[in-house]
C-alpha positions in Angstrom: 0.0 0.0 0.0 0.5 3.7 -0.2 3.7 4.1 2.9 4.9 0.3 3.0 5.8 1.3 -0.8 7.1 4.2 -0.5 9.4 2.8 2.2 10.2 -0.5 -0.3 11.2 2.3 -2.9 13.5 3.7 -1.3 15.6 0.8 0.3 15.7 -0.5 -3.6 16.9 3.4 -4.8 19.3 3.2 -1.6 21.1 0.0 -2.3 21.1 0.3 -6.0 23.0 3.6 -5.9 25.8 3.1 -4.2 26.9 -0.6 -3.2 28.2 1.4 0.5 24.9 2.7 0.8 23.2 1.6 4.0 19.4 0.6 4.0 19.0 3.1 6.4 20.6 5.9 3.6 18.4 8.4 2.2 15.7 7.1 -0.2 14.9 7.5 -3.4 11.3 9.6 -3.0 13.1 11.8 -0.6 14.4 13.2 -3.6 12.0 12.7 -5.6 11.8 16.4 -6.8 15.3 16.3 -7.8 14.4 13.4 -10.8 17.7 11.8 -10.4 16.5 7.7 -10.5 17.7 6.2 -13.3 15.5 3.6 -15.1 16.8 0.2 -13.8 16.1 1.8 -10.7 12.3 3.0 -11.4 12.1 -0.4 -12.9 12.8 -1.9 -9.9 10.7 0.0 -7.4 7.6 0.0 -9.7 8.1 -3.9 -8.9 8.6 -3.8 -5.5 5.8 -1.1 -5.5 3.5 -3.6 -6.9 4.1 -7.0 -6.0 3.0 -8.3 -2.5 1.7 -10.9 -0.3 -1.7 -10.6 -1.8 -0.3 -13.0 -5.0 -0.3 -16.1 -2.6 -4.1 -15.9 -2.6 -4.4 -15.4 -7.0 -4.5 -19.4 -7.8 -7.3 -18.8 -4.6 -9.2 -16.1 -7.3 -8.6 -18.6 -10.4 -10.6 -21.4 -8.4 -13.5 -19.2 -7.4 -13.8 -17.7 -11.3 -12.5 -20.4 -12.9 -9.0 -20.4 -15.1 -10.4 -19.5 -18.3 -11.8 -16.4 -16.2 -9.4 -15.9 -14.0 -6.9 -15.3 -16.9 -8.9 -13.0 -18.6 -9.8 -11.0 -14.9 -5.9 -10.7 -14.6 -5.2 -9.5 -18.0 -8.3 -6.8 -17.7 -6.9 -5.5 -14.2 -4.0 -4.9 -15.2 -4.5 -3.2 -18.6 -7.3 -0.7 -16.4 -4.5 -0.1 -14.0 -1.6 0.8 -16.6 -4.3 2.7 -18.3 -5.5 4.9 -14.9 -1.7 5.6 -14.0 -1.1 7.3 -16.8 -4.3 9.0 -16.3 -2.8 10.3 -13.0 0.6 11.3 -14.8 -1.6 13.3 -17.6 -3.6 15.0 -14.7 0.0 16.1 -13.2 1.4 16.7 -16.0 -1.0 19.3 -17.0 -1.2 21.0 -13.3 2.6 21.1 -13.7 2.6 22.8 -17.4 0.3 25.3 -16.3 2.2 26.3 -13.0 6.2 25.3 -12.7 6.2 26.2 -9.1 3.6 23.9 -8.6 4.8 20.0 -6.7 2.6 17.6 -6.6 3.9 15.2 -4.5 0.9 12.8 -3.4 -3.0 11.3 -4.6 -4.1 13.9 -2.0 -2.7 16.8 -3.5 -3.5 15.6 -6.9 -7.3 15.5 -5.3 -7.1 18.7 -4.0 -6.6 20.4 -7.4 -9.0 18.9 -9.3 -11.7 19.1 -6.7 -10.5 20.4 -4.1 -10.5 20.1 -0.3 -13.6 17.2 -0.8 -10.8 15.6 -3.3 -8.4 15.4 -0.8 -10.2 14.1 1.7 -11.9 11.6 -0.3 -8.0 10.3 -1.7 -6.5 10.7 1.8 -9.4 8.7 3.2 -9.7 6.4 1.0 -5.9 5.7 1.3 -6.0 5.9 4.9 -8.5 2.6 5.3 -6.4 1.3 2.1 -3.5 0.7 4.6 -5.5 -0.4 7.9 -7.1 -2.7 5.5 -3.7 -3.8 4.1 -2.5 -4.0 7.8 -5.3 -6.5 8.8 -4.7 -8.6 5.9 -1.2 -8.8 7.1 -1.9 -10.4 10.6 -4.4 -12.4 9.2 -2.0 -13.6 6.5 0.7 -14.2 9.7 -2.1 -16.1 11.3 -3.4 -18.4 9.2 0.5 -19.2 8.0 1.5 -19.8 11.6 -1.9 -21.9 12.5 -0.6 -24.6 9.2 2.9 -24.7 10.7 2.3 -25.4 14.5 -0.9 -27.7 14.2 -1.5 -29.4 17.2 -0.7 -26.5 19.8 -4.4 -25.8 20.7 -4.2 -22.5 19.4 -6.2 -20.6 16.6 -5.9 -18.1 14.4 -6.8 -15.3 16.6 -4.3 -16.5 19.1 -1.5 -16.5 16.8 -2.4 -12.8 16.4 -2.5 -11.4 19.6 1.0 -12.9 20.7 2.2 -10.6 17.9 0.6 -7.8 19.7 3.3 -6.9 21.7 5.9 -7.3 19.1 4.4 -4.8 16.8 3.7 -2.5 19.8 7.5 -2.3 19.9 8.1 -2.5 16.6 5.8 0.6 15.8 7.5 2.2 18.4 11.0 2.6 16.3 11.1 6.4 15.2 13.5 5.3 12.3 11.4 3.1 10.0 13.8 3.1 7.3 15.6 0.4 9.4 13.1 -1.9 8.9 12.7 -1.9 4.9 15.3 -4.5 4.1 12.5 -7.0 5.7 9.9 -5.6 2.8 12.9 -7.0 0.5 13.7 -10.0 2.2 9.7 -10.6 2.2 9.3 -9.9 -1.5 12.1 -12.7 -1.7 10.4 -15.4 0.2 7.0 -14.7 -2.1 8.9 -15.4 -5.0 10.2 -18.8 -3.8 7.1 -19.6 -2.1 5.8 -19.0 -6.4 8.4 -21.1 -7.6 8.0 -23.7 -5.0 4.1 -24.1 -5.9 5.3 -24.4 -9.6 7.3 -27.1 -8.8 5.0 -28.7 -6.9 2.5 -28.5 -10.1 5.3 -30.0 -12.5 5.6 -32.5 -10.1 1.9 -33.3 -10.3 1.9 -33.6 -13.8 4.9 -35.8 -14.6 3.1 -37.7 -11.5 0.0 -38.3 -13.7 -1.9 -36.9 -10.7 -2.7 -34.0 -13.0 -6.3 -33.8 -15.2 -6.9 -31.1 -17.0 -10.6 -32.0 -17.5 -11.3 -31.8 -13.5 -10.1 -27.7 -13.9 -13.5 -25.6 -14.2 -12.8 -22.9 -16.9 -15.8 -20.5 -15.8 -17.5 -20.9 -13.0 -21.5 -21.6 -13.0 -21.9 -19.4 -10.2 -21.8 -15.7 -11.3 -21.0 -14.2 -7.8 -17.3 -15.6 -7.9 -16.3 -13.1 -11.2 -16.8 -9.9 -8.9 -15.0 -11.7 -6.3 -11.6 -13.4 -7.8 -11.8 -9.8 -9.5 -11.5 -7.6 -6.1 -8.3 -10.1 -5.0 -7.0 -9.3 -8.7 -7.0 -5.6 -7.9 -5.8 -6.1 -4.9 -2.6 -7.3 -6.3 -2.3 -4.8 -8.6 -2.6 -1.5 -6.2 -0.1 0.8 -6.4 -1.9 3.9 -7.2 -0.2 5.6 -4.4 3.3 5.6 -5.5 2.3 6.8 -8.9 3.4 10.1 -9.0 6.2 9.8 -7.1 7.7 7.4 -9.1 7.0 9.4 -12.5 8.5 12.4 -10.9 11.8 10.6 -9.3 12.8 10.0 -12.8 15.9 11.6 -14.6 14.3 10.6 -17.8 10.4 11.0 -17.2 9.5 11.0 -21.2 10.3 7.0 -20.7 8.2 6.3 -17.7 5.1 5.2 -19.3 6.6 3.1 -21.5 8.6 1.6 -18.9 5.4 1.3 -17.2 4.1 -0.7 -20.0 7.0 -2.9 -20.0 6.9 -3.7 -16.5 3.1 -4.2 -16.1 3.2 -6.8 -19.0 5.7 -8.9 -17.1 4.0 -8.8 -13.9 0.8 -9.4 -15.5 2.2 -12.5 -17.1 3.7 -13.0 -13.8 0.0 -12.8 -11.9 -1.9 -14.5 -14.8 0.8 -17.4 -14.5 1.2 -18.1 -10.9 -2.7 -18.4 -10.4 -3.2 -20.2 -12.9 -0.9 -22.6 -12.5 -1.4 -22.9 -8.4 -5.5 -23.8 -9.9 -4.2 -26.5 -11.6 -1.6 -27.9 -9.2 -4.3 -28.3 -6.5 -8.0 -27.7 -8.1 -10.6 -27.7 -5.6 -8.4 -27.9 -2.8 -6.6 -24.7 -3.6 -6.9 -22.8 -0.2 -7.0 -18.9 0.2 -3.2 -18.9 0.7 -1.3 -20.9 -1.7 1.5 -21.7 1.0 -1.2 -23.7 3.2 -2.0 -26.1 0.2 2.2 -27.1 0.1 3.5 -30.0 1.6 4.9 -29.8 5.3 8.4 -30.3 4.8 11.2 -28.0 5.9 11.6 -26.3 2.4 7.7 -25.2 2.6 8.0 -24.7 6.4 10.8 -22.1 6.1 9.5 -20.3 3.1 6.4 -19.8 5.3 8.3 -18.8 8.7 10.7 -16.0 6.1 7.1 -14.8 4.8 6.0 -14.2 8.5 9.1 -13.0 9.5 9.5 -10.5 6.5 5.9 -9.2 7.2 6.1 -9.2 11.0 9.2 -6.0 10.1 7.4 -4.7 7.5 3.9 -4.0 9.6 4.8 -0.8 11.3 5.8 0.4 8.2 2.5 -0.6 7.0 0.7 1.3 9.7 3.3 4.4 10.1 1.1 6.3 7.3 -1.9 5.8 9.8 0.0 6.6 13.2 0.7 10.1 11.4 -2.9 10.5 10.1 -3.9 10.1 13.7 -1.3 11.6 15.3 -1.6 15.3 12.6 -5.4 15.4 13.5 -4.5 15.0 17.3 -1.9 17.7 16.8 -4.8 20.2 16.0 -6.4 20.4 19.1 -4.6 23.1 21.4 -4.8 20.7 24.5 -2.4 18.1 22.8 -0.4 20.2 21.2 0.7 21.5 24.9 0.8 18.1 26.1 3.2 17.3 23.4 5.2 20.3 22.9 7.2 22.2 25.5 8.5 24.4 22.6 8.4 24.4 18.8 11.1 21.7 18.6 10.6 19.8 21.8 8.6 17.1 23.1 7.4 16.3 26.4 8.0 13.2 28.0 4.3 13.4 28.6 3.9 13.8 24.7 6.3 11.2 24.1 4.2 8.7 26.3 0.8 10.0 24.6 2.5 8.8 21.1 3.8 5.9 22.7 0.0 4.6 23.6 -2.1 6.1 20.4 0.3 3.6 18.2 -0.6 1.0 21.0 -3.9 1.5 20.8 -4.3 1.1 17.5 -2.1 -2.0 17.1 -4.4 -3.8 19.0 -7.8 -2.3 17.1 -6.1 -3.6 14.2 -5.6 -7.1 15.9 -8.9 -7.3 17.5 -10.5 -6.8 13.6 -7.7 -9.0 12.2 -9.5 -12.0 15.2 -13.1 -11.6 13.3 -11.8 -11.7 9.8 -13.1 -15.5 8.4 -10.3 -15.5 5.7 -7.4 -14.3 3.7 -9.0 -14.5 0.5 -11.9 -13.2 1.7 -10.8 -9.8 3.0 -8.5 -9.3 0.1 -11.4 -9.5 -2.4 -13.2 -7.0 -0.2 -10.2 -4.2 0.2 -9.7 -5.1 -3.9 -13.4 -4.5 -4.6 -13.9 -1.1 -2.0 -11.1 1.1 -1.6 -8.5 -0.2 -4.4 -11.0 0.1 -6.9 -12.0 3.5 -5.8 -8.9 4.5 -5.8 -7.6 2.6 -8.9 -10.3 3.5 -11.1 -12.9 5.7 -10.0 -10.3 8.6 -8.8 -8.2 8.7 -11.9 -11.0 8.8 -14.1 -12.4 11.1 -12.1 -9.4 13.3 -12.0 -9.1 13.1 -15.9 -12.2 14.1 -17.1 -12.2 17.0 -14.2 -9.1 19.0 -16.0 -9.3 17.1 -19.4 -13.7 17.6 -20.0 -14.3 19.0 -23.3 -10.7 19.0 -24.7 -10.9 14.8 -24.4 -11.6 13.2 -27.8 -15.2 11.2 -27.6 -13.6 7.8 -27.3 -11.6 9.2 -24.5 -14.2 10.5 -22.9 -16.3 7.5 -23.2 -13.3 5.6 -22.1 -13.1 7.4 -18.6 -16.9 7.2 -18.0 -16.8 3.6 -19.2 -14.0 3.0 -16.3 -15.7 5.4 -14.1 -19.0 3.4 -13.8 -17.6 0.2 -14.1 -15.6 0.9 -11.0 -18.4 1.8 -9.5 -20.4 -1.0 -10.4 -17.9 -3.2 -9.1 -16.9 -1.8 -6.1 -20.5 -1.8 -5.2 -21.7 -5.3 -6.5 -17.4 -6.9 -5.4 -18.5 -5.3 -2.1 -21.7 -7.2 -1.7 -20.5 -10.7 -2.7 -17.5 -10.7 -0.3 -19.9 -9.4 2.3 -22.6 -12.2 1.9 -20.2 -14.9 0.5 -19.6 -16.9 -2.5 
């Protein structure tokens, strides 16, 4: 989501750059006004940008829509999300032209010029329950992992998520967050061999001759699992957020949405692949996480302990974003403001304390929903279908036809309305399947 990436852009611009760079070295969006990434670098955080944990539930999508379907869903999603971020560089593009002084450095402030302050706060919102929903999914996905390794221990998945608790208390207690992005790499890492490991394990299959093809539903009979596999597809493809600063952090920004392009049809493939593939390796017994359907060996046991361990560093960075939300809109009330400040550039040790509990607090609200979620794949399809269509879809449209209107060509036009309602429609319709079930 919107922070976690920017963080996981910057450890990849940090240790690219210089091979004494620390991970703790300035990043890359830091700078982003400066346009100095090259494009092997931009190329490598529009990866890390876009690929996450949300993956391991695709062959989950495929068996609810079918792989004839799900191919299709995968291919769609991510042709509407290349389309939409260049949307969102047109719209800055044309703010910038008309006013050089002017920096556009995030969705909100992109919002707040096209409609404003109701733009804003609809982007900043919208991105705001993006991440808490991200951050749920996180300890769910930590859960459910850690349930399928200790079987036997008495403990379910809500346990397994409250002994984190104090861990993440701490760990969303460190000021300097940037020590903590290596794990975002080291977690990207462990998805990728937990994807080749359940390619493997489908190769296996098929030499095996446990393999039918014929047994593999194409399209599903039952209409409510489309809107469904399709909100878990978007969720894997949300990156909206780092958008624009990725576009502006390059030296050479003419080549961004070709490079774009280029990197969206790989990971595309990538998506269409993997799911497909982890459909057919275990059919109708494919479970919401494709790591639970491997076999419990030490290879499959330790790609599943790195994923928990990777994600376990990377949740505060996950919920910083939200700690400052909170923390900004605390800050305008006079009463915390002399609770937290002494001066302008000290802090109480009362303030510190008050800091110290909000982030507390709100670890454990996020834990407590984490405990009621029913599934991984569930909640994933509903954050895809509600807030990272909205903001995938609906906004940039939105945005477009605000500054472009009349000047658009009809087809364009038609274009952004077609994506406009369509998002809409299927944030509505996604919403109410993965609220009543498939």
């Amino acid at each position: 989501m919107d922070y976690e990436q920017q963080r996981k852009a910057g450890s990849s611009s940090s240790s690219s750059s210089s091979s004494s760079s620390s991970p703790c070295s300035v990043p890359l969006l830091e700078s982003s006004s400066k346009g100095t990434a090259s494009i092997a670098q931009t190329l490598g955080n529009i990866i890390v940008s876009v690929i996450g944990t949300g993956v391991l539930g695709l062959p989950f999508a495929f068996r609810i829509a079918g792989w004839l379907a799900g191919l299709f869903g995968v291919i769609i999603v991510g042709l509407c999300s290349y389309y939409c971020m260049l949307l969102l560089v047109q719209c800055r593009r044309k703010l910038s032209s008309e006013e050089e002084s002017m920096d556009l450095k995030s969705y909100g402030d992109l919002g707040y010029k096209c409609l404003g302050r109701t733009g804003r706060y609809v982007a900043e919102f919208l991105i705001l329950i993006a991440q808490c929903g991200g951050s749920v999914a996180y300890l769910v996905f930590i859960g459910q992992n850690l349930s399928s390794i200790f079987k036997g221990y008495g403990l379910n998945l809500a346990s397994y998520i409250f002994l984190l608790v104090p861990i993440e208390i701490g760990l969303s207690w460190i000021s300097s967050l940037s020590a903590l992005s290596p794990f975002s790499i080291f977690a990207n890492i462990c998805n990728l061999l937990a994807m080749a490991i359940v390619v493997k394990q489908d190769i296996q299959k098929v030499v095996g001759g446990e393999f039918s093809f014929r047994d593999r539903t194409a399209i599903t009979s039952n209409i409510g699992g489309l809107p469904f596999a399709g909100g878990m597809a978007v969720f894997c493809f949300e990156g909206f957020g780092m958008t624009l600063a990725l576009e502006a952090s390059m030296k050479d920004k003419s080549s961004f949405p070709k490079l774009l392009a280029t990197v969206f049809t790989g990971i595309t493939l990538l998506y269409a692949s993997f799911g497909f593939f982890g459909y057919m390796a275990y059919g109708d017994q494919t479970k919401d996480i494709i790591t639970l359907n491997l076999p419990h060996n030490w290879t499959s046991i330790a790609v599943q302990v790195g994923l928990c361990l990777g994600i376990i560093f990377t949740f505060p960075i996950m919920v910083h974003p939200i700690n400052e939300i909170v923390e900004r809109n605390l800050g305008k009330g006079k009463w915390f403001r002399k609770l937290h400040h002494n001066s302008e550039y000290s802090t109480t040790r009362i303030g510190k304390y008050a800091m110290y509990m909000t982030r507390a607090i709100l670890v454990v609200v996020l834990a407590v929903l984490a405990s009621y979620v029913p599934g991984f794949g569930v909640f994933v399809s509903l954050v895809g279908s509600t807030v990272c269509a909205l903001i995938s879809f609906v906004l940039p449209a939105t945005f477009h036809l605000v500054l472009f209107g009349s000047s658009l060509h009809f087809w364009q036009r038609a274009l952004d309305i077609c994506i406009f309602s369509c998002g809409l429609l299927f944030a509505a319709y996604g919403t109410y399947n993965s609220v009543v079930g498939v």
